[in-house]
C-alpha positions as a Python dict, from the first residue, in 0.01 Angstrom:
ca = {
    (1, 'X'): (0, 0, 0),
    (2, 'X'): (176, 358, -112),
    (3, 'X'): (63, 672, 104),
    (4, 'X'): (6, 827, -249),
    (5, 'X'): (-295, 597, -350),
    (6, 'X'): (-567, 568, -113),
    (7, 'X'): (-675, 233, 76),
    (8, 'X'): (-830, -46, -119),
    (9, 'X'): (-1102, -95, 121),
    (10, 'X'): (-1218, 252, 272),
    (11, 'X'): (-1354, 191, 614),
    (12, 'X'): (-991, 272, 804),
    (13, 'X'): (-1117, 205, 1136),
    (14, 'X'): (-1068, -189, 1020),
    (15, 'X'): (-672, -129, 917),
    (16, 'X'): (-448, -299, 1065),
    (17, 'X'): (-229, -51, 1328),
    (18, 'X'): (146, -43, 1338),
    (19, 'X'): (248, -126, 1662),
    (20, 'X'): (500, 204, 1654),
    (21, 'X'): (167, 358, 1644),
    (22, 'X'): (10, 188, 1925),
    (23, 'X'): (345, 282, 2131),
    (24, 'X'): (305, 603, 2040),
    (25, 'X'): (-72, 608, 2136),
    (26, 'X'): (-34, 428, 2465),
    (27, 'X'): (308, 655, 2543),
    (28, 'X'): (109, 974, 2456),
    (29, 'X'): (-210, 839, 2673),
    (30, 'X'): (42, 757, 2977),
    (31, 'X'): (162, 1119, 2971),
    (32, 'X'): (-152, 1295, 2944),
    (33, 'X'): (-292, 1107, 3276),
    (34, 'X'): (44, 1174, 3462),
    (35, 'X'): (-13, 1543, 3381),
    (36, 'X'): (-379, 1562, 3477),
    (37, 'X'): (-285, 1393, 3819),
    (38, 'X'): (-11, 1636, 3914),
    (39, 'X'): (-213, 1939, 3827),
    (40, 'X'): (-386, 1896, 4171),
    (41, 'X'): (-164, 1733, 4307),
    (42, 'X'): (63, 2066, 4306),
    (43, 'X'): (-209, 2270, 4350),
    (44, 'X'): (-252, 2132, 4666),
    (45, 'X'): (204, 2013, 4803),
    (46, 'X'): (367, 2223, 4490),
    (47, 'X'): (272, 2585, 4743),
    (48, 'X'): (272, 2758, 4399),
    (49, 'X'): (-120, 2878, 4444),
    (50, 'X'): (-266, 3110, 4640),
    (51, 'X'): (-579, 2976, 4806),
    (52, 'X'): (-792, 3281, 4770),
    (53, 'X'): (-1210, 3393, 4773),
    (54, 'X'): (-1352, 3592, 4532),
    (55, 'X'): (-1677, 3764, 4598),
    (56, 'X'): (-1869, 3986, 4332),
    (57, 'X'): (-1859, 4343, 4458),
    (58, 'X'): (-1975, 4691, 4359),
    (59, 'X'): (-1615, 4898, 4281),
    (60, 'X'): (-1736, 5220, 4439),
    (61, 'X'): (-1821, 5055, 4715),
    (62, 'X'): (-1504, 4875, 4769),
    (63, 'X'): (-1335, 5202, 4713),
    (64, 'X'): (-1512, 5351, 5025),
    (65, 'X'): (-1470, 5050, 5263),
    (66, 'X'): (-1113, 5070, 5179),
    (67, 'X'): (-1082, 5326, 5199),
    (68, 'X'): (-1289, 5394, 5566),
    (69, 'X'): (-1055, 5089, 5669),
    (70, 'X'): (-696, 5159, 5549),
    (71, 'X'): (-782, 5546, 5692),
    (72, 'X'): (-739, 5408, 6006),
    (73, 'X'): (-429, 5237, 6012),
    (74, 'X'): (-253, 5479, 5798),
    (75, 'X'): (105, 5612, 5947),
    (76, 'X'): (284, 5822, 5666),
    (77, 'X'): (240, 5936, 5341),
    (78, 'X'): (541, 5872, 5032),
    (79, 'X'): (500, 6069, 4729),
    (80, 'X'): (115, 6169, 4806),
    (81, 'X'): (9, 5786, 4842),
    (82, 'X'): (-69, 5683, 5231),
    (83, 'X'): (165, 5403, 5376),
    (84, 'X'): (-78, 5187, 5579),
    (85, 'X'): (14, 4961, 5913),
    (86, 'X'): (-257, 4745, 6047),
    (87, 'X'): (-244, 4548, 6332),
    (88, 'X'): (-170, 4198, 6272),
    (89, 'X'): (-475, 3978, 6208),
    (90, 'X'): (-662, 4259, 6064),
    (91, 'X'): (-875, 4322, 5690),
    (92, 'X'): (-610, 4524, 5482),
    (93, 'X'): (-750, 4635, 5145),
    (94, 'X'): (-571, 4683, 4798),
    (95, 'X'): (-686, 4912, 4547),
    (96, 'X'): (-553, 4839, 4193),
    (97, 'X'): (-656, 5159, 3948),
    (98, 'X'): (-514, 5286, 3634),
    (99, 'X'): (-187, 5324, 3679),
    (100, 'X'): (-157, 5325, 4067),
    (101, 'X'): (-190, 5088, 4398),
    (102, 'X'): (-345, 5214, 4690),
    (103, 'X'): (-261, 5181, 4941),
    (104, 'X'): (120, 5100, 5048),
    (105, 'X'): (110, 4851, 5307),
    (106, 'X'): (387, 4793, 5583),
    (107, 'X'): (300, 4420, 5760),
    (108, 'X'): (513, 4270, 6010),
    (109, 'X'): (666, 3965, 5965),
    (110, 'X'): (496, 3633, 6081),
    (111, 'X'): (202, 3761, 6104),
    (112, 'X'): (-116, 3692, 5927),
    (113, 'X'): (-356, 3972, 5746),
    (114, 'X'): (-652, 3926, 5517),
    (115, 'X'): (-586, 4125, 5205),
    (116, 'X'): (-916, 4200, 5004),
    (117, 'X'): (-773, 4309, 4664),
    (118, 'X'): (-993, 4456, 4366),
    (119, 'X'): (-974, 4666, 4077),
    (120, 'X'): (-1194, 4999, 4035),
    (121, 'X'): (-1192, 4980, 3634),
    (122, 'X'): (-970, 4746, 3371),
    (123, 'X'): (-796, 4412, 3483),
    (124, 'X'): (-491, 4445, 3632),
    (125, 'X'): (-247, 4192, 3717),
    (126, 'X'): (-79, 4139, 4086),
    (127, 'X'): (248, 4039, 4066),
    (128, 'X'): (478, 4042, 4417),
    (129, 'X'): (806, 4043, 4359),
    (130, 'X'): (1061, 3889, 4413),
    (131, 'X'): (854, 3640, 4575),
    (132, 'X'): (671, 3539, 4203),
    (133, 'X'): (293, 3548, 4313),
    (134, 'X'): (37, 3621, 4052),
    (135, 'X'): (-301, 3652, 4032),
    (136, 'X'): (-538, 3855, 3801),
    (137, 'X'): (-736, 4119, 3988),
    (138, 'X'): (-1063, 4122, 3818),
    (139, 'X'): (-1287, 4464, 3778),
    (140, 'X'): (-1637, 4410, 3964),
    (141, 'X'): (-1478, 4099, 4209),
    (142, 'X'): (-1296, 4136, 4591),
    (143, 'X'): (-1027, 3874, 4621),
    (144, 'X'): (-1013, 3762, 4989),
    (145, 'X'): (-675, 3605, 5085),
    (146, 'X'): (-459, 3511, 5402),
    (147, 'X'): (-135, 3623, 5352),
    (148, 'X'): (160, 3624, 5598),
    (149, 'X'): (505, 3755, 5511),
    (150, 'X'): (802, 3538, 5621),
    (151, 'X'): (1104, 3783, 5497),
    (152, 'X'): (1172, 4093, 5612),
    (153, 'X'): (1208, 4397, 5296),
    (154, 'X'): (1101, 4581, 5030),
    (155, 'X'): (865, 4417, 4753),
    (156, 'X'): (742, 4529, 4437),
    (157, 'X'): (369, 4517, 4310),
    (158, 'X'): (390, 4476, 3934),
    (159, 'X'): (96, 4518, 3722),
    (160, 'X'): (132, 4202, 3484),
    (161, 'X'): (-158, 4279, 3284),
    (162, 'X'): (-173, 4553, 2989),
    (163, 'X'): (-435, 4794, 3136),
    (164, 'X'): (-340, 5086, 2949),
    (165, 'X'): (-124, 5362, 2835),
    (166, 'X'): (59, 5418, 3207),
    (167, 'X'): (80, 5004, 3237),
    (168, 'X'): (466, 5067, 3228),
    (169, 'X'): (440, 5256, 3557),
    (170, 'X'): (190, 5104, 3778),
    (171, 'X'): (445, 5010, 4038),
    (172, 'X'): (322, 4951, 4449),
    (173, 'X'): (535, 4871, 4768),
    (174, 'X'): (507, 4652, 5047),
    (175, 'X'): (711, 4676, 5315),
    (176, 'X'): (737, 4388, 5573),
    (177, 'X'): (911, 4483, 5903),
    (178, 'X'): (1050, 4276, 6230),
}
């Protein structure tokens, strides 16, 4: 039989299979289950994921209760934007807005704070760095999440999402002190 002619008898289902093929098949099969168990399976040992809530919420009204919240732990100001301490265990919020995060928060280290995070118009993306977390911080939904800050410094909040023409610049701070 020549690739260049077709089958004599058309029904292909009733060919006979190469047994490269069936290697191929079964090798192909064997790696697509070993990848669909270790999805969750890292999800749940790898620590790459953020366990996180996300409630639907109106953005103006976000904007006040952070606003009403963070007002009360707020400490200093750097370049016009408020630097925020809260005690530990406490709601922080996290306002991302073209091209700007609001608050700046200073946490201590080893202890735990909820951080509700939301956006008041496009997506925006929330990268910490150097520490590598990401998540996508969704116009019109509060993310609830438990963080706690093991290493004392200086991080970086990255916007990792195009939002606009002052993307480039949408840079935060957290601090996390002793």
């Amino acid at each position: 039989m020549s690739t260049l002619l077709p089958p004599s008898e058309r029904i292909w289902w009733k060919q006979p299979v190469d047994r490269v093929e069936v290697l191929w098949v079964g090798i192909a099969l064997v790696w697509c289950l070993i990848l669909t168990f270790m999805m969750p399976y890292w999800h749940v040992f790898g620590k790459q994921n953020i366990s996180n809530t996300a409630y639907h919420v109106n953005p103006k009204e976000f904007a006040a209760r952070a606003r009403a919240v963070d007002g009360k732990y707020v400490v200093r100001t750097e370049d016009g934007v408020p630097v925020v301490q809260p005690p530990p265990g406490a709601d922080v919020y996290l306002i991302a807005h073209q091209w700007a995060w609001w608050p700046i928060l200073e946490l201590e280290k080893g202890k735990s704070y909820r951080l509700h995070l939301s956006s008041l118009d496009v997506l925006h993306g929330f990268s910490l760095q150097p520490e590598n977390i990401n998540l996508e911080v969704v116009p019109g939904y509060e993310m609830v999440l438990t963080v706690t800050p093991n290493h004392v410094g200086t991080y970086s909040l990255v916007c990792n999402e195009y939002c606009g023409i002052g993307h480039q610049a949408m840079i935060g701070r957290v601090y996390v002190t002793k």
